[in-house]
C-alpha positions as CSV (number, residue, x, y, z in Angstrom):
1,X,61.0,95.5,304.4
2,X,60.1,91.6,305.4
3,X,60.8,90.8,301.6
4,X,64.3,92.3,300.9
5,X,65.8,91.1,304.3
6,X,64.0,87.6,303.4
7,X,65.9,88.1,300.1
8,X,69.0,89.5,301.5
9,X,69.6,86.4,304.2
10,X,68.6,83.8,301.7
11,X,70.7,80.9,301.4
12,X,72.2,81.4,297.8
13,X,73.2,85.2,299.4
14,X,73.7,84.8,302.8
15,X,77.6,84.9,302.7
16,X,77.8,88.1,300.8
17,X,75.0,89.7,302.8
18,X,76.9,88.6,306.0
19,X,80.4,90.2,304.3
20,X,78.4,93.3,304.0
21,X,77.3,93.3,307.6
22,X,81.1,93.0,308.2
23,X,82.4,95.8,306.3
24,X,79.8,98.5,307.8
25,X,80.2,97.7,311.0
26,X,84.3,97.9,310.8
27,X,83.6,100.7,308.4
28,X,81.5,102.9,311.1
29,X,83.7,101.7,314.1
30,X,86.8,102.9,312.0
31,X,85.4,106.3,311.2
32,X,83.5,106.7,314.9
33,X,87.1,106.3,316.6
34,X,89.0,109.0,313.7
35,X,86.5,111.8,314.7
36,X,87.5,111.2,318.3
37,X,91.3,111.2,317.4
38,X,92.0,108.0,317.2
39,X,92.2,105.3,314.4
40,X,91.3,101.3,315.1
41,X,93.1,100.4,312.2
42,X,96.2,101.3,314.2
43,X,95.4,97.9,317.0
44,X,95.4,95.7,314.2
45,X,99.3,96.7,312.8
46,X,99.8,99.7,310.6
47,X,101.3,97.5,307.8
48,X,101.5,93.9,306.4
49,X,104.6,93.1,305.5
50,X,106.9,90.3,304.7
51,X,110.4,90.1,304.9
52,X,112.4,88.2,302.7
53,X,112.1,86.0,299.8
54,X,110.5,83.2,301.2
55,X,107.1,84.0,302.2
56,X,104.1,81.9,302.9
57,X,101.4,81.2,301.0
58,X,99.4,83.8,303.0
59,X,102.1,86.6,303.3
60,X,102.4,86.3,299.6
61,X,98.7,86.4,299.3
62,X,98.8,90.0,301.4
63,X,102.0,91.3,299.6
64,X,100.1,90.7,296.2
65,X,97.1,93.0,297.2
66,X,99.4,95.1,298.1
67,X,99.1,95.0,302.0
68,X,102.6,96.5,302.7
69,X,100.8,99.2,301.8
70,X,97.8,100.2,303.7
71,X,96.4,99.5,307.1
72,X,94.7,95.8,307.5
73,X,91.9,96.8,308.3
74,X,91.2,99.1,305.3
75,X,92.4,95.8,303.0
76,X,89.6,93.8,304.8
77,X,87.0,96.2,303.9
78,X,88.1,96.5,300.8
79,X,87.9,92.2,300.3
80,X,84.7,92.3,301.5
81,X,83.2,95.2,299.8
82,X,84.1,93.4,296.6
83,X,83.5,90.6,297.7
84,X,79.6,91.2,298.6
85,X,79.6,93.3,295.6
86,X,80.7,90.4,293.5
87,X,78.2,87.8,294.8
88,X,75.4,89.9,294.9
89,X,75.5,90.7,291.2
90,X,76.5,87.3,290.4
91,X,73.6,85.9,291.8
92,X,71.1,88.1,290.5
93,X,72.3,87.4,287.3
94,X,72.3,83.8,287.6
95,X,68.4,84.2,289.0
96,X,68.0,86.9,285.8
97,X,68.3,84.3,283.5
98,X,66.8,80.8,285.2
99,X,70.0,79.4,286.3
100,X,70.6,79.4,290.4
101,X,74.3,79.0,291.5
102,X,75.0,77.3,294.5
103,X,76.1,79.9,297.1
104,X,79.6,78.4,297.5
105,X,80.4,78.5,293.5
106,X,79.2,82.1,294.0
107,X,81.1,82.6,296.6
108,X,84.3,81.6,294.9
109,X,83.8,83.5,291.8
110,X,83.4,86.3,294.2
111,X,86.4,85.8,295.9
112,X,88.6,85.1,292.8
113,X,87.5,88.5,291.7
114,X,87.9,90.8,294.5
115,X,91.8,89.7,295.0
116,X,92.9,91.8,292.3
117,X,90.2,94.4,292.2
118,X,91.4,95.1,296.0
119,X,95.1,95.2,294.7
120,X,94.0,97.5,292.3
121,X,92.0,99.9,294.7
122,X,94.3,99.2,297.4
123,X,97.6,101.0,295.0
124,X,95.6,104.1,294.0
125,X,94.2,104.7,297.9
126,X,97.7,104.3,298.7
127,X,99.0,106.9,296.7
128,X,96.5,109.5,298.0
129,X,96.1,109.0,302.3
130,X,98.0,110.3,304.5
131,X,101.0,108.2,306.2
132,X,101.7,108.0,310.0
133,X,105.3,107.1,309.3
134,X,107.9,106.8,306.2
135,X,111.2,104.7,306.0
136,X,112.8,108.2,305.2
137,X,111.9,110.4,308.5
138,X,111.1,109.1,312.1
139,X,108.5,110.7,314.1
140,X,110.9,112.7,316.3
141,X,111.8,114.7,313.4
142,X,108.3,115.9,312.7
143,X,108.6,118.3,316.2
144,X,109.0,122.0,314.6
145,X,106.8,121.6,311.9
146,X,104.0,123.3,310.7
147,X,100.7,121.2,310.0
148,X,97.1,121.5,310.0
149,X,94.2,120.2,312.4
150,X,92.5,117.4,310.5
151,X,90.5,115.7,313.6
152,X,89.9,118.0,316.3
153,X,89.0,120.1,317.9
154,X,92.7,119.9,319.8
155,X,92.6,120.5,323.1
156,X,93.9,118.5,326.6
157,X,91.5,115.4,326.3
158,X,91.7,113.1,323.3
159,X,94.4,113.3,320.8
160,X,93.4,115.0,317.2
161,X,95.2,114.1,314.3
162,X,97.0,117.0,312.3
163,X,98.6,116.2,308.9
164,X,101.8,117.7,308.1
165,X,104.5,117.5,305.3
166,X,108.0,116.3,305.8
167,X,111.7,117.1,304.3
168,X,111.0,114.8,301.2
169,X,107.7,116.0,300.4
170,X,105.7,113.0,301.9
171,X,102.4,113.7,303.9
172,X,101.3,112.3,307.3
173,X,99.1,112.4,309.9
174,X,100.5,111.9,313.4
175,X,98.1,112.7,316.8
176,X,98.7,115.3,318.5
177,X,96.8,118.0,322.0
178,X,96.9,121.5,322.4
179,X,99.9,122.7,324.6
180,X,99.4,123.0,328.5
181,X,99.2,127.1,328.1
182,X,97.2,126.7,324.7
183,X,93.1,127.0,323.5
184,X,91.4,124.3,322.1
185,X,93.0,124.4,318.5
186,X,90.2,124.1,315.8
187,X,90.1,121.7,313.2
188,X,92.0,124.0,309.4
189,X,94.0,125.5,312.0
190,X,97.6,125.3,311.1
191,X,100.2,124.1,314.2
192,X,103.3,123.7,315.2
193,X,104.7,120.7,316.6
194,X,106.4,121.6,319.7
195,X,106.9,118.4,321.3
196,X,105.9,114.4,322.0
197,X,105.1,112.4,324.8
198,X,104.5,108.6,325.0
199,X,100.8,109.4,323.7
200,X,101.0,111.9,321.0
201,X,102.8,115.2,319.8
202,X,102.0,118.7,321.6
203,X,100.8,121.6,319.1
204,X,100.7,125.1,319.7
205,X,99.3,127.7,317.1
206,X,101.0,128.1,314.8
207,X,103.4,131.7,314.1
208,X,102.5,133.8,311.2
209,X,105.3,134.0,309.7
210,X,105.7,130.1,310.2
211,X,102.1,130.2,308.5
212,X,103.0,131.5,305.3
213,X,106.3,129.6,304.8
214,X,104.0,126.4,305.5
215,X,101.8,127.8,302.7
216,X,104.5,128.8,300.3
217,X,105.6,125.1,301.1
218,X,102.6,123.5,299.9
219,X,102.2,125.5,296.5
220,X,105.9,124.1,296.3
């Protein structure tokens, strides 16, 4: 064990075994705080976005990995998942065949390379999680709707999250408690919506007949 953490926080390696480091921790603290209903990702900004034509250097760095389109924090763990990816290979070829690189060549090859393999990832995981919000629909239009426990247990402490589908067909996933007069609402349960406070949305099981419409819905 002595040996590979020798080799891991070697000089040539360090930075990449350090971006590593990085990206687990943020990658546990991220999914530690969704399994008690609540997402990190949401203190740093839900979206980075510029407005206008003329952005910064930076801002047009983040628009062209696609920030605008997943959470910041999810985009940094990307970058540094490729990016200690990236080094680590590089260097062990480089030793493979008798020709160190000086970690900060390696470390610029890395980062050259994980810019647009993050754009890349960061289009397709787009397409496939769950939104909190859309341009189309605002949050107040979700109470009434059917959706299904996702994080939970619901009940009166912590919010869940429940994911739901809206008018134009988009998903989300918006936090939500059980109801003051409800049980503790199992995560697959399907819920309705029945009102929002400052913190999160109220559910309430959901009706049977408001069951099977939601499931006609989503074969739809």
């Amino acid at each position: 064990m002595s040996v590979i953490g020798d080799l891991l926080l070697a000089p040539d390696v360090r930075p990449f075994a350090i971006a590593a480091a990085i990206m687990v921790t943020l990658g546990g603290i991220e999914l530690v705080s969704m399994l008690v209903g609540f997402s990190i990702s949401e203190l740093f900004g839900k979206e980075v976005a510029a407005e206008g034509d003329n952005h910064g250097t930076l801002e047009g760095l983040f628009l062209w990995v696609n920030a605008g389109h997943l959470p910041l924090l999810i985009l940094l763990i990307l970058v540094l998942g490729y990016f200690s990816i990236i080094g680590f290979v590089t260097q062990a070829f480089a030793h493979g065949i008798g020709l160190p690189v000086p970690a900060w060549v390696a470390a610029l090859v890395a980062l050259v390379w994980s810019l647009p393999l993050t754009r890349v990832t960061s289009r397709k995981i787009a397409r496939i999680i769950p939104r909190d919000e859309s341009y189309a629909v605002e949050e107040t239009d979700f109470v009434g709707h059917i959706g299904e426990v996702t994080v939970g247990p619901l009940d009166h402490g912590l919010p869940g999250r429940v994911r739901l589908k809206d008018v134009f067909g988009n998903w989300h996933t918006v936090p939500a408690r059980a109801g003051p007069d409800s049980e503790a609402l199992p995560v697959g349960a399907s819920v309705q919506l029945v009102d929002r406070d400052a913190k999160s949305f109220v559910a309430i099981a959901a009706p049977a007949d408001l069951r099977e419409q939601r499931r006609s819905s989503n074969r739809a």
